[in-house]
N, C-alpha and C positions, 0 to 999 in steps of 0.2 A: 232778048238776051237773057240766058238761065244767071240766077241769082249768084252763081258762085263767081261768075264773071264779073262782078263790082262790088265783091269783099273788097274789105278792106286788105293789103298784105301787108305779112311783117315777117320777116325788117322788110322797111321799104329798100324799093330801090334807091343806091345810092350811099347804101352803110349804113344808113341811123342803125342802131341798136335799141335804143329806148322803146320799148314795148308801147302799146297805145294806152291812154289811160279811159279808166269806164267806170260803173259805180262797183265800189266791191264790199263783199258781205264778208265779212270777220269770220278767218278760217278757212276760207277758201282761198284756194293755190288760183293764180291768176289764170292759169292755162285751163283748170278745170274748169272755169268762167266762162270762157273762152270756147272751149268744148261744148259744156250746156248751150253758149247761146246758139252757138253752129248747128246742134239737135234741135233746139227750137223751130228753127229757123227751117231745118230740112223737113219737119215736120209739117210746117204752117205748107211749105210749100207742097208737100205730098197731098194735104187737105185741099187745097187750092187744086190741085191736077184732078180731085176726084175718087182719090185711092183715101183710104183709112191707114193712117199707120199704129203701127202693133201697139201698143200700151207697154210703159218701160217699166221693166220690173226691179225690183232693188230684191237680194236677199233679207234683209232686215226687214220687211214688212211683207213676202212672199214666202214665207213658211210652211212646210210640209205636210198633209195631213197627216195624222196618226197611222190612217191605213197606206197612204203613200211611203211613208218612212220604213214602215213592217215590210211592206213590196221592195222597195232597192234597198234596205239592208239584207233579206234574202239571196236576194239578185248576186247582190255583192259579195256573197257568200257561194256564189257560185249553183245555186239552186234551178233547175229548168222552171221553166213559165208554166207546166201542167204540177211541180208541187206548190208553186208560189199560191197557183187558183187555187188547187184544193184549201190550203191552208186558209185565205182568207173567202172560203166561198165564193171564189169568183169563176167566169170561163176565163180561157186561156187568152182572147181576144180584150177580156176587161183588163187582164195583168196587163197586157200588151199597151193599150190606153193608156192605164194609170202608170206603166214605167214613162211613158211619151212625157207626160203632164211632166214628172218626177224631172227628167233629164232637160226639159227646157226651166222650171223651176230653179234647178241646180245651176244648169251654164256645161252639162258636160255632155261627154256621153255612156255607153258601158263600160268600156275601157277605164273612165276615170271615173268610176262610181264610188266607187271602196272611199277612194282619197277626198273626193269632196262631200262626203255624207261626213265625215271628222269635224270641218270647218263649217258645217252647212247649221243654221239655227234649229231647235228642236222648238214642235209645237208647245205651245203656252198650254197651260190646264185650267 
């Protein structure tokens, strides 16, 4: 029987409303608890099947390189991928890389590069 078939559900059946109670860490929204343990949880089981799952990235500690931030502010600017190379001495196949790395980094994609490099942490020095 796959794991999700003997969560627990809420609301139970029947109306309760009273959410389940569990240990809670100061600051944390109950649902996001809730959330974490479900990812744990989906995790352990993907470990268990054999598969590796990806490693979870937070913006706050997945920060940009100096030369990835020069590359999609570029970008962002509208620049083709043969000036972006020249500029940082790269081939055209490396900018290509390093916007990939950039846009799973960030959470977007071209489209939304401009808007999320604004909010996105700048490297530390």
């Amino acid at each position: 029987m796959p794991w999700w078939a003997t969560a627990p559900r809420w609301p139970a059946p029947g109306g309760c409303t009273t959410p389940p109670t569990g240990s809670t860490r100061p600051g944390r929204s109950r649902a996001l608890r809730r959330a974490e343990g479900l990812a744990a949880r989906a995790r352990q089981e993907l470990s268990s099947a054999g598969l590796r799952p990806l490693p979870l990235r937070y913006p706050q500690t997945d920060t940009l390189t100096a030369q990835e931030r020069k590359a999609a502010e570029m970008t962002a600017r509208g620049q083709a991928a043969a000036v972006v190379a020249k500029a940082l001495h790269l081939t055209e196949q490396g900018v290509r890389q390093l916007l990939s790395s950039v846009y799973r980094k960030v959470g977007t994609d071209a489209a939304g590069l401009a808007e999320a490099l604004e909010t996105f942490p700048r490297p530390r020095r």
